[in-house]
C-alpha positions as a Python dict, from the first residue, in 0.01 Angstrom:
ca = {
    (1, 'X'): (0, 0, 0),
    (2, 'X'): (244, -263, 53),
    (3, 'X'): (167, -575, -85),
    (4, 'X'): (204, -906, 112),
    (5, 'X'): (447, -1045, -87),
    (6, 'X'): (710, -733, -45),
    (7, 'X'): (637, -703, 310),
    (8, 'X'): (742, -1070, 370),
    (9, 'X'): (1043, -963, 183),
    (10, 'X'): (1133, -682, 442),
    (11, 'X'): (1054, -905, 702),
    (12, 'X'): (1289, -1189, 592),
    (13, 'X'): (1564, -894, 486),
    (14, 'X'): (1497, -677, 778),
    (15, 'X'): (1448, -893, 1096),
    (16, 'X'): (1582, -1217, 923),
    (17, 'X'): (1330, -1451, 1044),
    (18, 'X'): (1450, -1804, 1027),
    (19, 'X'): (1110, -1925, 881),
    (20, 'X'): (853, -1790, 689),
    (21, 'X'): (586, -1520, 877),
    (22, 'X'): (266, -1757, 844),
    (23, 'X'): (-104, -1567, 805),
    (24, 'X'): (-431, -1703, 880),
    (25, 'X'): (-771, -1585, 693),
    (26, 'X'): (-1082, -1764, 819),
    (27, 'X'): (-1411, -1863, 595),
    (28, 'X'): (-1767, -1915, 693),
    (29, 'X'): (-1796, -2249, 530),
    (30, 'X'): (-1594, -2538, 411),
    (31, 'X'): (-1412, -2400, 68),
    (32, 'X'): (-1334, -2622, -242),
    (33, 'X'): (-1018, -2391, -308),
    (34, 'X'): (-877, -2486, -8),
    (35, 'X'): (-515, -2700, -17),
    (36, 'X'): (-668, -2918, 253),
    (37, 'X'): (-423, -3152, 388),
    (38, 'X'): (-514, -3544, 408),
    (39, 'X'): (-433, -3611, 808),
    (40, 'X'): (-498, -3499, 1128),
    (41, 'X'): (-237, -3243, 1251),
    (42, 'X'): (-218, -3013, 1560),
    (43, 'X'): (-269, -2652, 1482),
    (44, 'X'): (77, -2551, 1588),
    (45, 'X'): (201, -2792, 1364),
    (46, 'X'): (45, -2713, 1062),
    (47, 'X'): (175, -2319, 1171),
    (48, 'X'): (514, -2472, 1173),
    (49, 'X'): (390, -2688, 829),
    (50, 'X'): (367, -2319, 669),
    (51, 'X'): (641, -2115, 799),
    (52, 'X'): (907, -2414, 732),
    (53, 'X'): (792, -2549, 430),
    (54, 'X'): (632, -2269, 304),
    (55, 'X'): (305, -2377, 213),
    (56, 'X'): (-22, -2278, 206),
    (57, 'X'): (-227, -2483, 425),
    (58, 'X'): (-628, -2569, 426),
    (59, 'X'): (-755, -2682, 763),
    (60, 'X'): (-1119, -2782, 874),
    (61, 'X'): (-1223, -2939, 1194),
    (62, 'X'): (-1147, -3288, 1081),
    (63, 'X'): (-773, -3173, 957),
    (64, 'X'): (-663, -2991, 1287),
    (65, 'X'): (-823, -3189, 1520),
    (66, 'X'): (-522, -3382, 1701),
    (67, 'X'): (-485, -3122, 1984),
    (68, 'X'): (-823, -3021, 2051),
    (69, 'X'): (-710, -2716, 2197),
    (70, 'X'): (-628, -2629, 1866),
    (71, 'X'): (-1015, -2644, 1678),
    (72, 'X'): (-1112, -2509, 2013),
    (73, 'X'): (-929, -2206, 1942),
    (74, 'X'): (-1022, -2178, 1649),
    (75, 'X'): (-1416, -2192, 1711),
    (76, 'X'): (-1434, -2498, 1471),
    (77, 'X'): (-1560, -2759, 1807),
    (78, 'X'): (-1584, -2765, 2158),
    (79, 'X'): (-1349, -2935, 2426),
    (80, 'X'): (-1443, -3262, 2471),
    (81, 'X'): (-1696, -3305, 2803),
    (82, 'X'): (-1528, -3266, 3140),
    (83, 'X'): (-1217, -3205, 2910),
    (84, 'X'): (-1069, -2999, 3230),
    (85, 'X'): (-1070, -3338, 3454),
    (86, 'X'): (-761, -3457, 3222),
    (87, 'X'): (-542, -3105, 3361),
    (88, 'X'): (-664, -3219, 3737),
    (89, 'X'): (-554, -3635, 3664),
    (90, 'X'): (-268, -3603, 3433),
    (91, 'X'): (-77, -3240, 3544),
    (92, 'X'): (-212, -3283, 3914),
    (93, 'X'): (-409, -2979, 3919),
    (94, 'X'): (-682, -2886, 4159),
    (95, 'X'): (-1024, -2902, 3982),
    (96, 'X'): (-1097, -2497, 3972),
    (97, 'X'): (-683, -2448, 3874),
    (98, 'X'): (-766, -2679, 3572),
    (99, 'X'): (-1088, -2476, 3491),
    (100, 'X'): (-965, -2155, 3515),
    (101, 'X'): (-675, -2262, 3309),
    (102, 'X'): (-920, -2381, 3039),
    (103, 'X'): (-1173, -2053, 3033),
    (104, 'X'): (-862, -1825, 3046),
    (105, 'X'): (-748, -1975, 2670),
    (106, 'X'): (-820, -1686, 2393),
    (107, 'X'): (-1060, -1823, 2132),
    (108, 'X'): (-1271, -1752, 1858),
    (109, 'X'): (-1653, -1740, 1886),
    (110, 'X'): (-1786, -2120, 1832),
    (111, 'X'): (-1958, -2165, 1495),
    (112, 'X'): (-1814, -1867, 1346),
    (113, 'X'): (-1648, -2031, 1121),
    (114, 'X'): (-1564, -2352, 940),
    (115, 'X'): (-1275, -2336, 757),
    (116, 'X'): (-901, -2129, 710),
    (117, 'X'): (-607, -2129, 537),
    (118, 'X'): (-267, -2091, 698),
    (119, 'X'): (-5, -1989, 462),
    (120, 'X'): (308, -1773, 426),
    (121, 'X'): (248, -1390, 407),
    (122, 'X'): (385, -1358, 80),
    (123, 'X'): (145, -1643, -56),
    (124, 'X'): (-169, -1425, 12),
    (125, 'X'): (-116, -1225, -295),
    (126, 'X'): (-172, -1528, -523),
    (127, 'X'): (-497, -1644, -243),
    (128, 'X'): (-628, -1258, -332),
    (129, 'X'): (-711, -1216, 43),
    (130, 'X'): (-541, -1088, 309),
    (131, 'X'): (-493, -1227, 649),
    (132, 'X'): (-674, -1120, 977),
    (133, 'X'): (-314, -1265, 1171),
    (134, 'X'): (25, -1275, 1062),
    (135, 'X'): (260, -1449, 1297),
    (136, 'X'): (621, -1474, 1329),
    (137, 'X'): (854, -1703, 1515),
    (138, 'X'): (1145, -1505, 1626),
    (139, 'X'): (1456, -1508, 1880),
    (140, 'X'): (1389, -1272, 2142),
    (141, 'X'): (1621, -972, 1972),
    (142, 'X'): (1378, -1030, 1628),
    (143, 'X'): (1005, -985, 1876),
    (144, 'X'): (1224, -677, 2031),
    (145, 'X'): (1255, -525, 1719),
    (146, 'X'): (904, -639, 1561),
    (147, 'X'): (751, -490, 1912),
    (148, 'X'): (979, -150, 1976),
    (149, 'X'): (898, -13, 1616),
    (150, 'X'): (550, -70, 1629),
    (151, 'X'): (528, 85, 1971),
    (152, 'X'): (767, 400, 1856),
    (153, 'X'): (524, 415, 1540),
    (154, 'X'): (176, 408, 1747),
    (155, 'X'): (214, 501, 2135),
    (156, 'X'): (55, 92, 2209),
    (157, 'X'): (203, -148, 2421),
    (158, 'X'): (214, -504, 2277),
    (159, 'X'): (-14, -729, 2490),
    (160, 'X'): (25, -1109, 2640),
    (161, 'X'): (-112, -1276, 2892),
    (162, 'X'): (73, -1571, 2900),
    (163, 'X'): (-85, -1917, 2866),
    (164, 'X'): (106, -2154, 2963),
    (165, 'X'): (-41, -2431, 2762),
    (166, 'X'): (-228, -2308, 2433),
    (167, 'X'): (33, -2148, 2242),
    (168, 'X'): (-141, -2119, 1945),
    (169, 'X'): (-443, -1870, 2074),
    (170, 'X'): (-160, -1602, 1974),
    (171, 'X'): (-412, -1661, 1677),
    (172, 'X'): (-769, -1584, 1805),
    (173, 'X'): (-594, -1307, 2045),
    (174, 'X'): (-482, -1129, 1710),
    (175, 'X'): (-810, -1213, 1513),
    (176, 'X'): (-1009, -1085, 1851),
    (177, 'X'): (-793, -737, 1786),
    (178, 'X'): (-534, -745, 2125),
    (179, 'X'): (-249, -727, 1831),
    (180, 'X'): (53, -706, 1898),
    (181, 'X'): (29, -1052, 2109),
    (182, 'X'): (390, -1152, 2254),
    (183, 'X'): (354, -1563, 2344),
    (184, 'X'): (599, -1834, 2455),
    (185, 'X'): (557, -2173, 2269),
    (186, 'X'): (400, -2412, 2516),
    (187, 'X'): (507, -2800, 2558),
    (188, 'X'): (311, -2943, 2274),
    (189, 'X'): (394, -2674, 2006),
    (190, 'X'): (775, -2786, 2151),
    (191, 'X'): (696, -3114, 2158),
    (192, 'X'): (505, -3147, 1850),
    (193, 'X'): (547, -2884, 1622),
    (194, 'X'): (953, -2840, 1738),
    (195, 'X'): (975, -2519, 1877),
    (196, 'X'): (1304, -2375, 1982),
    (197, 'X'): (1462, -2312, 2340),
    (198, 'X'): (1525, -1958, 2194),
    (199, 'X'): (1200, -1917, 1977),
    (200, 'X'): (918, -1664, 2082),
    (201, 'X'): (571, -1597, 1908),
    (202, 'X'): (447, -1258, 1776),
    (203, 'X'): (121, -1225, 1659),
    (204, 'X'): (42, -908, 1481),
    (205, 'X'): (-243, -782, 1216),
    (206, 'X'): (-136, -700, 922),
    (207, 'X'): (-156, -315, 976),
    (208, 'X'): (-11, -324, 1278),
    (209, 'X'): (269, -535, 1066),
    (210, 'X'): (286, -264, 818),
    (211, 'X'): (363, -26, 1054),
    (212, 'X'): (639, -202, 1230),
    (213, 'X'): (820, -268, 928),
    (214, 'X'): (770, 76, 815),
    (215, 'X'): (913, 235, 1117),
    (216, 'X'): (1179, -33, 1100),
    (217, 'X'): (1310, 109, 757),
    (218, 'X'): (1259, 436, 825),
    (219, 'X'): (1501, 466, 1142),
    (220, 'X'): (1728, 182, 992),
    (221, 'X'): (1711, -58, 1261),
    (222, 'X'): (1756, -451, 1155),
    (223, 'X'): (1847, -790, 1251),
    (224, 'X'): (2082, -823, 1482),
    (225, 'X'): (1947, -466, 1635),
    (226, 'X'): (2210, -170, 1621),
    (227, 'X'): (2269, -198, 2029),
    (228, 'X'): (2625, -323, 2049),
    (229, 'X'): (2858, -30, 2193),
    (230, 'X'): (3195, -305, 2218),
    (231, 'X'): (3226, -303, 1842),
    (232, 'X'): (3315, 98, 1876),
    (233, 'X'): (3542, 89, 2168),
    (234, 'X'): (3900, -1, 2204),
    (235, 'X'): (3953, -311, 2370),
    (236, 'X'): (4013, -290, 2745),
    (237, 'X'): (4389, -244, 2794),
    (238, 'X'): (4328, -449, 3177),
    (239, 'X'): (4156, -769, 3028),
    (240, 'X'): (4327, -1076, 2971),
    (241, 'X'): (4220, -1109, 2625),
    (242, 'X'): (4389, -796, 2484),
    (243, 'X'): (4688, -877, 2643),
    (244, 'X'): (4693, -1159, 2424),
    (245, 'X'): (4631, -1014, 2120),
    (246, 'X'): (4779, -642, 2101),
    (247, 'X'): (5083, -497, 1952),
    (248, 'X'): (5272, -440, 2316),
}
C-alpha cells in the first residue's frame, strides 16, 4: 500500500499543489505527544499553518478556539448561547435565516473527542497514524483532476453542499464519510487564514485519495490537465496574431 509520504509525493509531482495536502487524525483525550501550539488560532489557519509551513500541528479546544466555528466543528465546544443572534445583528439576517445557517454547518459529534493533529500527509508516516481527512487547496483545474479520476476510478460523484461561511467543515464532512467534499473558502479562511481568489478546497479520505492518484498515473493525466487542443493545431491563417508572426 502506498505510504503517506510517497503519495504526497505524487500529489505534489502529479497535480502540483502549491502547498502541502494537510491531514487531520482526531484523539479521545488530550495527548502529551502532541506539537501543541502556544496561541489561539482559527482552525483554517492552523490548516493553512500546515500546508504552508509544513508542520505538524497539535490543537485542543483552548488552541483553536478564535473562530468558534472552528472547535464547533470539530466537536471540541459548543457555539456560544444565542450565538445565531450575531448572523441576524451583524450580517442582517432574519432570525430563522441565521439558524438554519448555523444547524446546516457539518460537524463532528460533541464530546467525541478532545484533541487532533493537523499535519502534512507525508508527516503521518513519522506520527505512525494515518489520517481520517486529507485536504488539498487547489486551483480549480487541480480539484478537476483530484475529482474526475476518483469518479472514473469508482462510479461516485464528489459531494458539497456549499456553506457559505464555515469553510473548514470540509473536515467533519470527510471524517462523517461524504468524501470527496468540493468547498469554496469562506470570508474568514480569506480573511484570516489568506485564501486565494483562485483557491478551492477538496476534502478526501485517504482511500478515496489513493484511488485518485492511482487512476491519475495510470491514464497519465497531470497538472495542467492534458485538455488543450491549440497547442496541436496550426495557427489560424485569419487572426491578427499570425499575421504578425508567420513566414508570408
Amino acid at each position: 500500500m502506498t505510504s503517506c509520504e510517497e503519495l504526497h509525493k505524487d500529489l505534489v509531482g502529479i497535480v502540483k499543489l502549491k502547498s502541502d495536502p494537510v491531514g487531520i487524525k482526531l484523539f479521545e483525550d488530550i495527548r502529551s505527544d502532541l506539537p501543541y501550539i502556544s496561541k489561539n488560532l482559527a482552525l483554517c489557519q492552523v490548516m493553512k499553518l500546515a500546508s504552508i509551513y509544513g508542520r505538524a500541528v497539535g490543537v485542543s479546544a483552548d488552541n483553536v478556539d478564535a473562530c468558534v466555528l472552528g472547535t464547533y466543528i470539530l466537536g471540541f465546544r459548543g457555539l456560544p448561547e444565542n450565538y445565531y443572534k450575531r448572523w441576524v445583528s451583524l450580517r442582517r439576517m432574519d432570525d430563522d435565516i441565521a439558524r438554519s445557517v448555523i444547524a446546516s454547518i457539518h460537524t463532528i459529534p460533541m464530546s467525541k473527542y478532545k484533541s487532533a493533529v493537523i499535519a502534512p500527509l507525508r508527516k503521518f508516516d513519522e506520527l505512525k497514524v494515518e489520517p481520517e481527512a486529507v485536504i488539498m487547496m487547489a486551483n480549480s483545474a487541480q480539484a478537476y483532476l483530484l475529482l474526475v479520476s476518483f469518479f472514473d476510478s469508482k462510479g461516485i460523484k464528489p459531494k458539497s453542499d456549499f456553506n457559505g461561511h464555515a469553510a473548514c467543515e470540509v473536515l467533519a464532512a470527510v471524517v462523517n464519510g461524504k468524501s470527496p467534499w468540493l468547498t469554496i473558502p469562506c470570508g474568514g479562511a480569506r480573511g484570516l487564514a489568506e485564501a486565494q481568489d483562485d483557491e478551492l478546497w477538496v476534502g478526501m479520505t485517504l482511500e478515496h485519495l489513493r484511488s485518485s492518484v492511482i487512476r491519475l498515473k495510470s491514464v497519465g493525466s497531470r497538472y495542467p490537465p492534458p485538455v488543450f487542443q491549440m497547442i496541436m493545431t496550426p495557427p489560424n491563417p485569419e487572426h491578427s496574431l499570425t499575421l504578425l508572426i508567420s513566414r508570408d
